[in-house]
C-alpha positions in Angstrom: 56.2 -4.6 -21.7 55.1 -8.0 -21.8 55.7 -11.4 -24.1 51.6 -12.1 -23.4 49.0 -11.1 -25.7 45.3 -10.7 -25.8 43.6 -14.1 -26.4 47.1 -16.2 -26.4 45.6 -19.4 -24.8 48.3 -21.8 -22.3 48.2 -24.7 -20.7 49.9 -24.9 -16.9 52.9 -27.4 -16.3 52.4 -27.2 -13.2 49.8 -27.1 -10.1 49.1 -23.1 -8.9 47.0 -22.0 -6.1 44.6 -19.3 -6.5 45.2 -16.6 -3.8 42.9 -13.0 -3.6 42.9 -13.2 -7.4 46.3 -14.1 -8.2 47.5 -17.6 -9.7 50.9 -18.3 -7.4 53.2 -21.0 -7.7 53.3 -24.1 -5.5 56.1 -24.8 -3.4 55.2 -27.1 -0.5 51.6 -27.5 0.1 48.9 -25.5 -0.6 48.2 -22.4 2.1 44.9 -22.8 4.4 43.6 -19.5 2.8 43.9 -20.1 -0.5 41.0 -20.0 -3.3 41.6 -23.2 -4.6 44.3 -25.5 -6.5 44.2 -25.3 -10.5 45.9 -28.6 -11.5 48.6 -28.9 -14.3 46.9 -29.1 -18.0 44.4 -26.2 -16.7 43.6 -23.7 -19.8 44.3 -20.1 -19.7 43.2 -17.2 -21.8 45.0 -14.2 -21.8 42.4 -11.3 -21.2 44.2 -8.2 -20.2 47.3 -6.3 -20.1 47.7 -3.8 -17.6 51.1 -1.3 -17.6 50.9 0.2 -14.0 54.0 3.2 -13.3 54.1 4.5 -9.6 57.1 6.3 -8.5 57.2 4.4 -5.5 57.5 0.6 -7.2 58.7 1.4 -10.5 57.1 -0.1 -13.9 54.7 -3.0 -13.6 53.0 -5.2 -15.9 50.1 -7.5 -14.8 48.7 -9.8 -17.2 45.1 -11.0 -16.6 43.8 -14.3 -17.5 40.5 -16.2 -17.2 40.3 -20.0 -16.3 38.9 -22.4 -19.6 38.7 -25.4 -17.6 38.4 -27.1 -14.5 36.7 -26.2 -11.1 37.6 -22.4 -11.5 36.7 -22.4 -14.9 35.6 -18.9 -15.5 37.6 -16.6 -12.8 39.3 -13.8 -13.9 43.1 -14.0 -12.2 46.4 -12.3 -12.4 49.4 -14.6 -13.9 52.1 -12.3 -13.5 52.9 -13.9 -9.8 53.5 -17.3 -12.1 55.3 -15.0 -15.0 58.9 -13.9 -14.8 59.1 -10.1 -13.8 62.4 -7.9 -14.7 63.5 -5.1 -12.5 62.0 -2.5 -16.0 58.4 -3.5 -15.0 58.8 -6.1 -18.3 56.7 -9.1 -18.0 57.3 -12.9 -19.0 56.1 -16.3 -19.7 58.0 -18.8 -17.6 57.9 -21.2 -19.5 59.0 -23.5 -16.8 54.9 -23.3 -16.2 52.6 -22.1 -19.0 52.9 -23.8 -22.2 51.5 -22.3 -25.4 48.5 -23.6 -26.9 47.4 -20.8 -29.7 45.2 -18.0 -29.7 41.2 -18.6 -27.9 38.2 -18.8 -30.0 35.6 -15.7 -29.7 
C-alpha cells in the first residue's frame, strides 16, 4: 500500500512544519501552533508502516519516520500529510519533497 519502506532514508526539498506529530507542507508561513520548522536537506528515516481500514474513511496508509538531523532530530512523525495519498488508501513519495538517499544504518 505504500512506495516507502522500513529504513529507506530521504532528504526534504523543501521546508515542513511539524504539527501534533505530523510533518505538513508549507504554504505561506508557518502556523502559531506548530512544533517547529524542519528546513530543506533535513534526514528522514522511514520507521513504520501502518495500513489502517475503517468503514467510515476507507483504506489508509501512514508512514512513520524519525528525524536524523537538525533541531528535531530524534521525533518520531507521520509523513504521509507530505506523501501523495490515492482515493485506495495507497501511499506515495512526492517526490516534489523527499529525495532518496538509501537505506539507514542500524
Amino acid at each position: 500500500m505504500t512506495d516507502f519502506m522500513t529504513g529507506q532514508r530521504y532528504k526534504l526539498k523543501n521546508p515542513v512544519y511539524l504539527w501534533a506529530g505530523k510533518l505538513m507542507p508549507l504554504k505561506a508561513k508557518e502556523p502559531l501552533d506548530s512544533e517547529g520548522l524542519l528546513d530543506p536537506g533535513t534526514t528522514l528515516a522511514v520507521r513504520k508502516v501502518e495500513v489502517v481500514r475503517a468503514p467510515e474513511m476507507g483504506t489508509v496508509t501512514d508512514v512513520f519516520a524519525e528525524v536524523l538531523t537538525g533541531p528535531q532530530k530524534g521525533k518520531r512523525v507521520n509523513i504521509t500529510w507530505i506523501s501523495k495519498t490515492l482515493k485506495n488508501g495507497y501511499t506515495k513519495r512526492d517526490p516534489t519533497v523527499l529525495e532518496p538517499l538509501g537505506q539507514a544504518p542500524e
